[in-house]
C-alpha positions in Angstrom: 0.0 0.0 0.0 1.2 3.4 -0.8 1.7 6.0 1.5 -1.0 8.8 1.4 0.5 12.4 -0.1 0.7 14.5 3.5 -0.7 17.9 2.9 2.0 20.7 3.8 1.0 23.8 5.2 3.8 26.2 4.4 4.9 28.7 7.4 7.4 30.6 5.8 7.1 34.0 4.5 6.2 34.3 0.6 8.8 37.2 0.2 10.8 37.2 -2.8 14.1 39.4 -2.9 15.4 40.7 -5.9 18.0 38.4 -6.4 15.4 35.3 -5.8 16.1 34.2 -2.7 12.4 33.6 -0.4 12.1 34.9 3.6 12.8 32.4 6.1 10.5 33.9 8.8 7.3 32.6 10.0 4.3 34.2 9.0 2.5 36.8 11.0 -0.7 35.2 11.7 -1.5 38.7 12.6 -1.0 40.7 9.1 -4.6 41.1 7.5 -4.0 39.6 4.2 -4.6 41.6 0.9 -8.0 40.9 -1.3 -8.9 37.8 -2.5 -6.3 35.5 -0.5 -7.5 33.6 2.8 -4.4 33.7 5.1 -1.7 36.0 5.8 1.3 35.1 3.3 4.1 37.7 4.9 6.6 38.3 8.1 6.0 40.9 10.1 9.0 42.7 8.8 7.8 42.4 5.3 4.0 42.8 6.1 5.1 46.3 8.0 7.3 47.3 4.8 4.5 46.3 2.6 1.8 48.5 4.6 4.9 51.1 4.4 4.9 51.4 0.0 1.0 51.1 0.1 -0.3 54.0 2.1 -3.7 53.8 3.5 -6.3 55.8 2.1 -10.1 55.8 1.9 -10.8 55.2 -2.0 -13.5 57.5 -1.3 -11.1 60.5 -0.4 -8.3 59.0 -2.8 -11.9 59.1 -5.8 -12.6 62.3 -5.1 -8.8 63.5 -5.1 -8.6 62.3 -8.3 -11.4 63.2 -9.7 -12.5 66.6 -8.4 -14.5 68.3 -10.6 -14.6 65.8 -13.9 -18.0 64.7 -14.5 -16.7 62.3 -17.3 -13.6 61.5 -19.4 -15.1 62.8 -22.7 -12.7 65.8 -23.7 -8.4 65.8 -23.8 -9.1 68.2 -21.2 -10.6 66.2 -18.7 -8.1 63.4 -19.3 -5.4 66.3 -18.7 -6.9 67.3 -15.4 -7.2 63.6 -14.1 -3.3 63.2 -14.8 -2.5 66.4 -13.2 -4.3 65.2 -10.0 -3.2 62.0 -10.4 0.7 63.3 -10.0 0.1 65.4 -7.2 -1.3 61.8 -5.6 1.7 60.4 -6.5 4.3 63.4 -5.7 2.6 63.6 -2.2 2.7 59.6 -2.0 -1.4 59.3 -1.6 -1.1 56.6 -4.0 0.6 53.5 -4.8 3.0 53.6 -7.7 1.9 50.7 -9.2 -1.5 52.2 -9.1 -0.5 55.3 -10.6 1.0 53.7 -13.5 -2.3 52.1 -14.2 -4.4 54.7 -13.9 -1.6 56.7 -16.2 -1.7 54.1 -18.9 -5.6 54.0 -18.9 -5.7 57.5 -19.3 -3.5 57.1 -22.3 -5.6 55.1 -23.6 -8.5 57.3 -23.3 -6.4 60.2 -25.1 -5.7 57.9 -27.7 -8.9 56.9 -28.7 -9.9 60.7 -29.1 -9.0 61.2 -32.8 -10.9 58.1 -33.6 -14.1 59.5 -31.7 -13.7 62.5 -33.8 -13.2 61.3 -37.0 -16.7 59.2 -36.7 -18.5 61.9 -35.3 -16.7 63.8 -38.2 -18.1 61.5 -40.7 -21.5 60.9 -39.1 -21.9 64.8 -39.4 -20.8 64.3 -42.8 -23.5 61.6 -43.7 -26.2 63.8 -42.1 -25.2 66.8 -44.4 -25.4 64.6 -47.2 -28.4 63.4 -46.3 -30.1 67.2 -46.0 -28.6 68.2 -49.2 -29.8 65.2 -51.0 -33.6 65.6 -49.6 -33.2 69.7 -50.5 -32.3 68.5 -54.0 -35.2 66.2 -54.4 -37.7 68.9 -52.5 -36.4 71.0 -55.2 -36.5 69.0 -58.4 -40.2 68.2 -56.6 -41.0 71.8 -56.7 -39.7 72.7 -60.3 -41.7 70.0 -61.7 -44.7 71.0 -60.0 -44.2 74.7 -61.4 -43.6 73.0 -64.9 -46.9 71.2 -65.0 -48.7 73.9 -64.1 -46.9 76.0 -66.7 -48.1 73.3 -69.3 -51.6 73.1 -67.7 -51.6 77.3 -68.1 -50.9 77.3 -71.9 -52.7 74.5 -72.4 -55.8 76.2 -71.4 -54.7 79.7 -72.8 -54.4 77.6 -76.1 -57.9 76.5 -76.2 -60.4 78.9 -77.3 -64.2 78.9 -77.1 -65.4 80.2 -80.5 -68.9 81.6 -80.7 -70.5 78.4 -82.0 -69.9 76.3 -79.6 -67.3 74.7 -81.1 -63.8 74.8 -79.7 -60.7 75.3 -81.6 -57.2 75.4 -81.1 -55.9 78.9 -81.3 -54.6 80.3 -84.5 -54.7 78.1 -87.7 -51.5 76.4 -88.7 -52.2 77.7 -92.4 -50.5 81.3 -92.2 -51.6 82.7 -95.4 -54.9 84.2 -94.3 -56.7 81.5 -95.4 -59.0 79.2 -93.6 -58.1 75.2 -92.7 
């Protein structure tokens, strides 16, 4: 019979230094561990320098920072604005870097979709001016025909003359020489 796999739990700190070598230190079953994982993962040395590079501030007051008077991100300007605030957060350390790289690269993103915006709203201005002039056009031809049948309609009926026999005729006679048809 084989032995059953034993289920390690591991103690040591999760650290990483930047030449690759991991902690040796126990865990601080103390340290509140970020989002999303279910138990601590850091030393108390490395869980105080870690609370150290990520300062702690309300996401409300951090929003709001940010954010201050831009309703939405729909003009350069308001892109502008949000970077501006977002380097004072970061020159004043109210923000993680990492954080502020994000947010910087997001609002590049934004500024970069801008001339795209404008060209469609370019061309769908465009279409819509094409679309006036070509029902102007048509209103037009419309009207001039109008005026032309009832210009045909008007010597039509000028042409036709009620004689005083009851008889109607077409105007003058197409024999030209005084004599009569």
């Amino acid at each position: 019979m084989s032995p059953k796999p034993s289920i390690t739990i591991d103690h040591q700190c999760r650290h990483i230094s930047p030449k690759g070598n991991r902690c040796h230190m126990l865990i601080d079953e103390n340290h509140r561990p970020p989002q999303g994982t279910s138990r601590p993962t850091l030393c108390a040395y490395h869980a105080d320098r870690l609370r150290v590079t990520i300062p702690i501030v309300e996401p409300e007051v951090l929003a709001a920072d940010l954010l201050g008077d831009i309703q939405d991100f729909s003009t350069p300007g308001s892109v502008n604005l949000f970077l501006g605030n977002l380097v004072k957060q970061l020159a004043c350390k109210g923000i993680a870097r990492r954080d502020a790289i994000a947010l910087a690269y997001i609002s590049q993103l934004l500024l970069n979709s801008f001339p795209a915006l404008e060209r469609a709203a370019a061309a769908e201005k465009k279409a819509a001016e094409e679309k006036e002039t070509a029902r102007i056009d048509a209103l037009i031809r419309q009207q001039a025909r109008e005026r032309a049948a009832r210009r045909l309609q008007q010597s039509t009926n000028s042409a036709v003359v009620v004689r005083t026999d009851g008889q109607t005729a077409a105007g003058p006679s197409k024999d030209s020489a005084g004599g009569q048809a």
